[in-house]
Backbone as numpy.savetxt, mean C-alpha at the origin, in Angstrom:
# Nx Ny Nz CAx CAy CAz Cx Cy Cz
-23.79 19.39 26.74 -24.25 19.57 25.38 -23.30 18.85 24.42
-24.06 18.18 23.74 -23.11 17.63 22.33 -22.30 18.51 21.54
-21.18 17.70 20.86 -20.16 18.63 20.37 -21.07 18.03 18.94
-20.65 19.65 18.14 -21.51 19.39 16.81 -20.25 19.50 15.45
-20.35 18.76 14.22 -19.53 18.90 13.43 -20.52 19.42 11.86
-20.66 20.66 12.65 -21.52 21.01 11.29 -22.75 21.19 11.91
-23.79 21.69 11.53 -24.74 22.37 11.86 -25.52 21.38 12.53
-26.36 20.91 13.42 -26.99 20.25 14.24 -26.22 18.38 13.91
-25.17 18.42 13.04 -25.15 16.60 13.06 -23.59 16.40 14.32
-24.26 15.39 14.91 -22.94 15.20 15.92 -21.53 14.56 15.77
-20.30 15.33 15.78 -19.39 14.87 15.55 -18.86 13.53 15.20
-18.33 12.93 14.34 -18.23 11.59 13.96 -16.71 11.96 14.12
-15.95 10.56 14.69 -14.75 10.51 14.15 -14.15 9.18 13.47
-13.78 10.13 12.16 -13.86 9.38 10.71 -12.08 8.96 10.68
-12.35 8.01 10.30 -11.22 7.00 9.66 -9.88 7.88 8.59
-9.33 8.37 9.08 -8.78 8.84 8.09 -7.53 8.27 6.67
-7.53 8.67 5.44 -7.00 7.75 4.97 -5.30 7.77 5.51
-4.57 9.18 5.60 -3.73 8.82 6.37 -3.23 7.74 7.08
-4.08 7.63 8.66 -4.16 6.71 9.13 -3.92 5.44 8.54
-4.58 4.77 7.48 -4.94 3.58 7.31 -3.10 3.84 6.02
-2.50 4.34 5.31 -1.81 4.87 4.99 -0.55 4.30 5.83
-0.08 4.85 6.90 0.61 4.77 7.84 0.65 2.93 8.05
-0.57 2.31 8.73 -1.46 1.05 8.91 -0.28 0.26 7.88
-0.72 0.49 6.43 -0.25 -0.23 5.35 0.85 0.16 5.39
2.05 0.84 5.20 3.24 1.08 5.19 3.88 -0.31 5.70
3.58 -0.13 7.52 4.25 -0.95 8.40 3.80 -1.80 7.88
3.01 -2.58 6.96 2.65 -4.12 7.16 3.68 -4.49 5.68
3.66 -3.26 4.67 4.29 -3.78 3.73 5.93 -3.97 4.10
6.42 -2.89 5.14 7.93 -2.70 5.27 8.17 -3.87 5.85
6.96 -4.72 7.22 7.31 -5.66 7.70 8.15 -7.11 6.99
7.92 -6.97 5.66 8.58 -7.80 4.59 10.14 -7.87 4.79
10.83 -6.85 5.26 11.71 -6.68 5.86 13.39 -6.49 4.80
12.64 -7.00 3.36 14.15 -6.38 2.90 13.49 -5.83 0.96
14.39 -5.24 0.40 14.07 -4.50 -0.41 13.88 -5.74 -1.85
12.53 -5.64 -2.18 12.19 -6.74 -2.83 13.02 -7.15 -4.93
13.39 -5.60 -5.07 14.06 -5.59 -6.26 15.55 -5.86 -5.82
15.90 -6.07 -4.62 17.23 -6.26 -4.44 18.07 -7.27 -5.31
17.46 -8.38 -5.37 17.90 -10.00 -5.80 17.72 -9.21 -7.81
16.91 -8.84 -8.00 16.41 -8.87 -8.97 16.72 -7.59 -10.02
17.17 -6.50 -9.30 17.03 -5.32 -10.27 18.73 -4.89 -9.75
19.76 -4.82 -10.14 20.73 -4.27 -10.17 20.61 -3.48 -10.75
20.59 -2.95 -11.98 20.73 -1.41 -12.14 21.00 -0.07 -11.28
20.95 -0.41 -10.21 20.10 0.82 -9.48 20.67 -0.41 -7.95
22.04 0.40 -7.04 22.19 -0.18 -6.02 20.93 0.21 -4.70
20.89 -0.47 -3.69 19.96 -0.77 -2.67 20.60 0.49 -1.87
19.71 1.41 -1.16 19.79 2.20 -0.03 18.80 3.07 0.23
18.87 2.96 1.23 17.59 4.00 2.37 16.82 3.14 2.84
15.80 3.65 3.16 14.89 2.99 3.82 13.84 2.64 3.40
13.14 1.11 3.87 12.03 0.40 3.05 11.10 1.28 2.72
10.10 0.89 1.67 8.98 1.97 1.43 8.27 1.37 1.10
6.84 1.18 0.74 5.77 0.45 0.05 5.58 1.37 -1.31
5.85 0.29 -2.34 5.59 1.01 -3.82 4.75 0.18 -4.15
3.58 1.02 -4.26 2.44 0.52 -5.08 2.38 0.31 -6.80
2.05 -0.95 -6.91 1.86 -1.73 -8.44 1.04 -0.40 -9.28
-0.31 -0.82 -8.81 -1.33 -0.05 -9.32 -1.26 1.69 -8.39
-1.11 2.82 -8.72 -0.57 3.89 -8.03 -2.25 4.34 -6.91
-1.62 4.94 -5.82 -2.12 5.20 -4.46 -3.99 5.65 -5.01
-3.78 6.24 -5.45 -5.22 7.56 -6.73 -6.20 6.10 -6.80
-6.14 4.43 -6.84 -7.05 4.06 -7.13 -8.01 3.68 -6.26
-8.47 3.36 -5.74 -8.88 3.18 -3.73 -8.82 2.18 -3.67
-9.17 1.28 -4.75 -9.82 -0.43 -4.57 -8.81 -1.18 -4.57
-7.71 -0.40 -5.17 -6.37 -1.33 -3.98 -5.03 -0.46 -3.60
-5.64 0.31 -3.01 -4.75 1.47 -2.27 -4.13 0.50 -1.26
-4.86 -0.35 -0.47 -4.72 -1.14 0.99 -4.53 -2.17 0.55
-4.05 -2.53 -0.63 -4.26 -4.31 -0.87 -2.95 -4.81 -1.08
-2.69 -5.39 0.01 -1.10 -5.92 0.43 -0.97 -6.61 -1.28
-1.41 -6.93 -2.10 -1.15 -7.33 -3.26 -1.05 -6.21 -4.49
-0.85 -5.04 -4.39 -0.58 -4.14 -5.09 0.57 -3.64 -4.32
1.49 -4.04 -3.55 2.67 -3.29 -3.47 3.93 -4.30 -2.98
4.90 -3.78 -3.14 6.23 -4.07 -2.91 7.05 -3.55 -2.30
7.87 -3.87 -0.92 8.84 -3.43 0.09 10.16 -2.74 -0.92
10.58 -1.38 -1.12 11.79 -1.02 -2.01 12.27 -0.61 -1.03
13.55 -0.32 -1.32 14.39 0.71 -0.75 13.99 1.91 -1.32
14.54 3.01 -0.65 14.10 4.17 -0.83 14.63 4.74 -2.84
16.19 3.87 -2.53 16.36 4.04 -4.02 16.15 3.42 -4.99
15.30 1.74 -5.15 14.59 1.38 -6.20 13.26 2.07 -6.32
12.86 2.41 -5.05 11.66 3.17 -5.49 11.66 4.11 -5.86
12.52 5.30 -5.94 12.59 6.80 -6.41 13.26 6.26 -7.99
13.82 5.08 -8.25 14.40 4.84 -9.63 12.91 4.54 -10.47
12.59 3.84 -10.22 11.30 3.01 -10.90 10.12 4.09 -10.78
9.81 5.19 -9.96 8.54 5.85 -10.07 9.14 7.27 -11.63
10.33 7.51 -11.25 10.32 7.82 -12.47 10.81 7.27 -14.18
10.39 5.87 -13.98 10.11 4.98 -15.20 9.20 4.32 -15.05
7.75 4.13 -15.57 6.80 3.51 -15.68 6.65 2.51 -16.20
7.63 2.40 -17.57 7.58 1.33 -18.51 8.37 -0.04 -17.83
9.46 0.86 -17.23 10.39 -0.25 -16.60 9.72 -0.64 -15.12
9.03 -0.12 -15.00 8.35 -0.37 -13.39 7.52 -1.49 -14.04
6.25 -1.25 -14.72 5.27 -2.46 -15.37 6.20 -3.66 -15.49
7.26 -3.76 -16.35 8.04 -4.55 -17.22 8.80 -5.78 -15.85
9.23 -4.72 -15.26 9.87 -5.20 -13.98 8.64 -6.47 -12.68
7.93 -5.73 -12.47 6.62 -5.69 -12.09 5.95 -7.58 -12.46
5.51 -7.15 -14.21 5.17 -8.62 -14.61 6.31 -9.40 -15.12
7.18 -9.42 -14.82 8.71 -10.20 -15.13 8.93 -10.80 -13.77
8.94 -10.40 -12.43 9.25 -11.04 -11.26 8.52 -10.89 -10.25
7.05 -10.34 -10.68 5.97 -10.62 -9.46 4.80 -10.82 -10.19
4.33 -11.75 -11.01 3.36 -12.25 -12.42 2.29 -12.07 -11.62
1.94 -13.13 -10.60 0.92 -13.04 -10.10 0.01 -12.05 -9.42
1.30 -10.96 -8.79 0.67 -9.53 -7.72 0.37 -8.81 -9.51
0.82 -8.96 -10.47 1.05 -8.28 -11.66 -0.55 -8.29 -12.14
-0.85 -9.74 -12.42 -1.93 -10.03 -13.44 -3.10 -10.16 -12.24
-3.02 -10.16 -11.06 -4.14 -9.89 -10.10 -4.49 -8.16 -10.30
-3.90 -7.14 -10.14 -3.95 -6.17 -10.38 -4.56 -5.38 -11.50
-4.29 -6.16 -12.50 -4.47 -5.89 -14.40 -5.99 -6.28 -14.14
-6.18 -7.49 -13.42 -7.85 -8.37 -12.83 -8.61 -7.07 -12.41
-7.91 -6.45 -11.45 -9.32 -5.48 -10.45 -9.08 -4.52 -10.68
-8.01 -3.64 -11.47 -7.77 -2.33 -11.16 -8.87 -1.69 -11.77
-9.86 -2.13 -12.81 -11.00 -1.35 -13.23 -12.57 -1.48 -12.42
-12.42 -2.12 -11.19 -13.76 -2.46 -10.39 -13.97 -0.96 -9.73
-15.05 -0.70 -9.89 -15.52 0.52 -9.20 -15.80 0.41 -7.94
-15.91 0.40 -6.82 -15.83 -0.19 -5.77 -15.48 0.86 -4.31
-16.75 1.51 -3.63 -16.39 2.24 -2.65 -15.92 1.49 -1.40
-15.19 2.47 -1.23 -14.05 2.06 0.35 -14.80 1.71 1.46
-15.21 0.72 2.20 -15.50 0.88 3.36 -14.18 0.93 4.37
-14.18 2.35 5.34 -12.65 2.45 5.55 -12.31 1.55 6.79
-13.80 1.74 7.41 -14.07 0.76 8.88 -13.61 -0.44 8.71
-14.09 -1.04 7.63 -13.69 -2.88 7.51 -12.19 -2.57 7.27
-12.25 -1.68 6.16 -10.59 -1.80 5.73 -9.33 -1.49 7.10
-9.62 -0.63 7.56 -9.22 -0.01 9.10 -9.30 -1.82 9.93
-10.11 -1.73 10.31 -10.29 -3.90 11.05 -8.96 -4.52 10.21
-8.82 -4.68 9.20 -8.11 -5.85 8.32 -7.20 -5.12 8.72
-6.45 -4.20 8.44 -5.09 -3.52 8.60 -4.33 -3.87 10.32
-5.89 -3.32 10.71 -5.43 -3.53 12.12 -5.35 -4.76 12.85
-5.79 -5.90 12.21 -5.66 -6.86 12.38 -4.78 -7.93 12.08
-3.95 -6.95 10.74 -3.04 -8.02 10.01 -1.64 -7.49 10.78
-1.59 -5.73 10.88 -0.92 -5.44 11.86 -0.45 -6.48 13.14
-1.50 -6.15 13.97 -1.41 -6.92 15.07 -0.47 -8.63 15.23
-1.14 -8.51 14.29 -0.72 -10.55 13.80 0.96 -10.33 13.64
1.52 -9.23 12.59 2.78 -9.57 12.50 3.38 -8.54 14.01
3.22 -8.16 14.52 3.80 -7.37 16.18 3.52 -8.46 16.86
2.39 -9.34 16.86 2.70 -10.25 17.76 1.92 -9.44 18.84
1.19 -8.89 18.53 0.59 -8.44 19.81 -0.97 -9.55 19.92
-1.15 -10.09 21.18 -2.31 -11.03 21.18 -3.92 -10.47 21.43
């Protein structure tokens, strides 16, 4: 007998955003060093890489979009999420283009397909592991 998820429809197993979450992390950390390093002294380099998103996680249509985020250390990113002004400022001062691409789409309404998005991740993944 079929396993059921809910009253007669058969279990699906769904993409979770987690997952795809996790997916994007590694592809942004793969960048491999903390991208305000060269650029933002204020605030010395330590911990561990993180993906800080331009446009924040809440928007979907570029939650996954290797062009809304940046490899920090753990401590430019805990500096900059609690300054917004200096995060933007910072942001279109030494990454214009991830900047004004962002400012471009962040108002497209645009549902997730998580499947394709899940493929691309896992595919761009793959590419930098080197797995064939």
């Amino acid at each position: 007998m079929k396993r059921t998820g809910g009253i007669g429809r058969p279990k699906k197993h769904a993409i979770k955003q987690r997952d795809l979450d996790i997916m994007f992390s590694k592809i942004i950390r793969s960048r491999g060093i903390c991208q305000a390093q060269a650029t933002y002294r204020r605030v010395a380099c330590g911990g561990y890489l993180q993906a800080a998103h331009i446009e924040g996680r809440v928007n979907r249509r570029l939650r996954w979009d290797e062009d809304n985020a940046l490899a920090l250390c753990s401590g430019h990113h805990r500096w900059f999420s609690g300054r917004p002004v200096e995060w933007t400022t910072f942001v279109s001062i030494h990454f214009p283009r991830q900047f004004h691409y962002v400012l471009s789409v962040r108002n497209e309404l645009v549902k997730p397909d998580y499947k394709v998005i899940h493929a691309r991740l896992k595919a761009r993944l793959d590419a930098i592991e080197g797995v064939a």
